[in-house]
C-alpha positions as CSV (number, residue, x, y, z in Angstrom):
1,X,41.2,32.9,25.7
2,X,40.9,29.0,26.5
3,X,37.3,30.0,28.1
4,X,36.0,31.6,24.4
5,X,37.2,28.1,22.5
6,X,36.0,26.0,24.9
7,X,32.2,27.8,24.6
8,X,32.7,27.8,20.9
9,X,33.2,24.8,21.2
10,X,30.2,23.6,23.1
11,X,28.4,26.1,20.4
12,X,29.4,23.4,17.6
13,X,28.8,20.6,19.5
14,X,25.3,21.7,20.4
15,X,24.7,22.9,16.8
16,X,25.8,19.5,15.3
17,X,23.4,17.6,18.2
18,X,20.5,20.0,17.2
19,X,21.0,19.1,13.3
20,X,20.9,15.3,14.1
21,X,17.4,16.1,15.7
22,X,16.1,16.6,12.3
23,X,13.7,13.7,13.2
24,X,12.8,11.4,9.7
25,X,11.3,13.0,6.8
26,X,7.7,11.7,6.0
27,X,7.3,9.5,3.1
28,X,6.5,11.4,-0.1
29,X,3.1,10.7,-1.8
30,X,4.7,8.2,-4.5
31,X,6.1,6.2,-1.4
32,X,2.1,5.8,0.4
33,X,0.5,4.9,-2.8
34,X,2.9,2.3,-3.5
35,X,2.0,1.5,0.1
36,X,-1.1,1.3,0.0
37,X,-1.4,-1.1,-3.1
38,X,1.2,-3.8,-1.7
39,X,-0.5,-3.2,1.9
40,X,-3.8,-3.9,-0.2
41,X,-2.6,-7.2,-1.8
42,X,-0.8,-8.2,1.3
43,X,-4.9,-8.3,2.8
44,X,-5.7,-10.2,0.1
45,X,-3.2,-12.6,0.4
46,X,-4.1,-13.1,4.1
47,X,-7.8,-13.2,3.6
48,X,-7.9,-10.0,5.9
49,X,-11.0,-8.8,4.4
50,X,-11.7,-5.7,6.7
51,X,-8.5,-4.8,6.5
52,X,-8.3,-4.9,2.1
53,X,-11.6,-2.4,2.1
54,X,-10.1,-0.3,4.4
55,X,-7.4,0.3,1.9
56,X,-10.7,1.3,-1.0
57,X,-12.7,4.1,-0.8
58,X,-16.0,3.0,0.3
59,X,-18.5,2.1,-2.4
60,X,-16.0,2.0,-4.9
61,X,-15.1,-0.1,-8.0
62,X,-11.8,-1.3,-6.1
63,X,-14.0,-1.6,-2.8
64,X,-16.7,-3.9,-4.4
65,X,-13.9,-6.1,-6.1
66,X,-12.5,-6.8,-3.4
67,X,-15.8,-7.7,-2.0
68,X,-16.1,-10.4,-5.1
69,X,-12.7,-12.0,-4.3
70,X,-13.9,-12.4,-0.6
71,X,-17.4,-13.7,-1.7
72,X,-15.7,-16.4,-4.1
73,X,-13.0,-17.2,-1.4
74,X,-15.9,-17.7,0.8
75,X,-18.0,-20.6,-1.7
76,X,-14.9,-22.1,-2.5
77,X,-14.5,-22.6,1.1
78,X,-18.1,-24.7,1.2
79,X,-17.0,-27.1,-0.5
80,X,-12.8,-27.1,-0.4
81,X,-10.9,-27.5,2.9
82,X,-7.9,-25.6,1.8
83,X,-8.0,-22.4,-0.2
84,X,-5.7,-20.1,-1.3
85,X,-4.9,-16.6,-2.7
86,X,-1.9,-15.3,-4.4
87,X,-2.3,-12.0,-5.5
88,X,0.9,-9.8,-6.6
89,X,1.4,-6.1,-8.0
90,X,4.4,-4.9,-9.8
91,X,4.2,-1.3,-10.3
92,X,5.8,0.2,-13.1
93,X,4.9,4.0,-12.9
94,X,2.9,6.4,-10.6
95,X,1.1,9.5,-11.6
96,X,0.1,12.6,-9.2
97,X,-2.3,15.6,-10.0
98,X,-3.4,16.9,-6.6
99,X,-5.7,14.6,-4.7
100,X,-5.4,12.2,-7.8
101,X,-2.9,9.3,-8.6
102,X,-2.9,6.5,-11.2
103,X,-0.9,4.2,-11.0
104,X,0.3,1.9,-14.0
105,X,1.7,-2.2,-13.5
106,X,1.1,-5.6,-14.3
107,X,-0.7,-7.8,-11.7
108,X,-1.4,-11.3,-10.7
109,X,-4.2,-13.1,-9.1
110,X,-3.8,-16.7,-8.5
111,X,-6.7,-18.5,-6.4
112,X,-6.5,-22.4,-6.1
113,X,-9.3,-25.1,-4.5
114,X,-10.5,-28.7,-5.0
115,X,-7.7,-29.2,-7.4
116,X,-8.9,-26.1,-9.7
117,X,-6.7,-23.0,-10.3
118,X,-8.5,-19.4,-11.1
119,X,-5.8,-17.2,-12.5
120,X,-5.9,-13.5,-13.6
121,X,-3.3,-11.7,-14.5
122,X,-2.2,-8.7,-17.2
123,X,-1.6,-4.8,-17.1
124,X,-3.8,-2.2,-15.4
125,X,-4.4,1.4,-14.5
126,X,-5.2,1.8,-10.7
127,X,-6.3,5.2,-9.6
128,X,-6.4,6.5,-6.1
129,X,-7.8,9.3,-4.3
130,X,-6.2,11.4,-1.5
131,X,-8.5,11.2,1.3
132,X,-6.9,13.4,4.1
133,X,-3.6,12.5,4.8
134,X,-4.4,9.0,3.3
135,X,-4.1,7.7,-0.2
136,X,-7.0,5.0,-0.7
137,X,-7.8,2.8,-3.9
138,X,-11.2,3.7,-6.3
139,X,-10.9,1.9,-9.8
């Protein structure tokens, strides 16, 4: 009799170690979009141009803005020692259909150099495009 509880009782023990092994769910698809826009900004903000495309699908709106931040970065530089970027998303709402997502907030875009301030800021739509397991920027 004590040898059937004791294996019942290595039964549950093993069951409730095998449960715990459930290993971490993956992020849902609301989770990587709002990813990928802060991860996009945070580029920005670092003047980590490579790294802000990466986060656009090539050739795209998105893409070839951030290609005009890093070009005016860039002549601001000629002729100002210190430049910088401050460029913040809030995100209010995120839509999914499929492969599709737009994304609704309020953003901010700050860029100061020889004493001058550029600022930009208001509501948008961003829309993103699932590009295999990846959710990238287009408009």
């Amino acid at each position: 009799m004590k040898r059937k509880y004791l294996l019942v009782g290595l039964f549950l023990i093993l069951v409730m170690f095998l449960v715990g092994c459930g290993g971490v769910t993956p992020a849902t698809d609301e989770a990587k979009i709002k990813s990928v826009i802060n991860e996009f900004c945070l580029a920005i903000n670092d003047q980590d141009w490579s790294k802000a495309k990466s986060y656009c699908v090539y050739g795209s709106e998105e893409y070839y803005q951030a290609c005009y931040i890093e070009d005016m970065f860039n002549t601001y530089h000629l002729y100002c020692d210190l430049v910088t970027i401050n460029f913040y998303i809030d995100i209010y709402n995120v839509n999914i259909y499929g492969n599709y997502s737009e994304v609704y907030g309020y953003l901010t875009l700050v860029i100061s150099a020889c004493g001058q301030i550029y600022s930009d800021s208001g509501y948008f739509w961003q829309y993103l495009q699932k590009v295999g397991n990846t959710w990238k920027i287009y408009s």
